[in-house]
Each structure stands twice: as C-alpha cells, then as structure tokens.
C-alpha positions in Angstrom: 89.7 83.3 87.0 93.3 83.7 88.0 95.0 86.0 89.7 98.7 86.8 89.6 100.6 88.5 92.2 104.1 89.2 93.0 104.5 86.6 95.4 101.3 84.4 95.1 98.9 83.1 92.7 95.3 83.0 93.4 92.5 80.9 91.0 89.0 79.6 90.8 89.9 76.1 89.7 92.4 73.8 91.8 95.2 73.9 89.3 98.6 74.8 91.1 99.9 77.5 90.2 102.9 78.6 92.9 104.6 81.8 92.2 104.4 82.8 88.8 106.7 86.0 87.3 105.1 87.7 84.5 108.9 88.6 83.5 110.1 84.9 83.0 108.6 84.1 79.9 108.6 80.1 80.6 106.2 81.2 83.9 104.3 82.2 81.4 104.1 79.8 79.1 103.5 77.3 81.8 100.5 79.0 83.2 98.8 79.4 79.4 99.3 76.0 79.0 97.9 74.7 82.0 94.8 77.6 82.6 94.2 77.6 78.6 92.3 81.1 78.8 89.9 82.3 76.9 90.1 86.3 77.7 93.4 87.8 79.0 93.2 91.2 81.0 96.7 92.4 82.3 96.6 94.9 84.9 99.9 94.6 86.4 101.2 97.5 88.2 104.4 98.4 90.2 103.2 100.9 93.1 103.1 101.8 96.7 101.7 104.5 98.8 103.2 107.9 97.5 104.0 109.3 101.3 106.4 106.3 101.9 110.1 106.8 101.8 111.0 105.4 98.4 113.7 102.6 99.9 115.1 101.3 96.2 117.0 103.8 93.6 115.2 105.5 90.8 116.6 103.3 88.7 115.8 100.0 90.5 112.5 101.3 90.7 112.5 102.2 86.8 113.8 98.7 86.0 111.4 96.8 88.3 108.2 98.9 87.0 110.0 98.3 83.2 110.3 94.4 84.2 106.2 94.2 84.9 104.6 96.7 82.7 107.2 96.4 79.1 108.6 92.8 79.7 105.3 91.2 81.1 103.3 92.2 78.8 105.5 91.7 76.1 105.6 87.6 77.5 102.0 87.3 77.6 101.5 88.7 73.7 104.7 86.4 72.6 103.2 83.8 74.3 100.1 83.6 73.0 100.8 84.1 69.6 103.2 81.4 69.4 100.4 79.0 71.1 
C-alpha cells in the first residue's frame, strides 16, 4: 500500500518514494514504475477545517483544489494508459 500526501509519502514496502505531486505528471510516472500497482484508488482532497480563516484567495484556493482533484487525476489515467 502506498500513501501520498502533500508533503510525504508513506508505503508498505521499502521503496523510496520522497515527495511525490500528483500534479507533475513525471512524479507520477516514476511512482507507477517503481510501485507497479495492481489497483489504483485516488482519494485526493484539498480541505481544511471550515471555521479557519481562509488565508489564500478564492482563486488560489480554486486553482490548488483544480491542481489535485482535475490535474491529478487526469496524470494518474494518462499514465496508466500509456504504461
């Protein structure tokens, strides 16, 4: 199993991983080649707790939730079907 977070990477096997961004398609290339999955789930999510003062414009916000739930995605599907 490996998990994917915004500033870590976590796994079961000892394969290093270091920071891996879902948005940068070669990340993600390089992580399918070395992990060689056999079942994908993507769960990504941009949040944070709803009472906290939103500190980044709507739009950076738009554009960073864009980034991991459109572009992410998108790099995981383009990536596998190219493999």
């Amino acid at each position: 199993m490996l998990g994917i977070g915004r500033a870590s990477s976590r796994s079961t096997l000892k394969i290093g991983h270091g920071t891996i961004d879902v948005t940068v398609r070669d990340d993600v290339e390089g992580v399918i080649a070395n992990w060689k999955p056999t079942d994908i789930y993507y769960l990504a999510a941009v949040h944070g707790p709803s009472e906290d003062k939103v500190d980044e414009s709507e739009a950076m916000l738009f554009s960073r939730s864009l980034g991991i739930h459109a572009t992410g995605a998108i790099n995981f599907l383009d990536v596998l079907r190219t493999t």
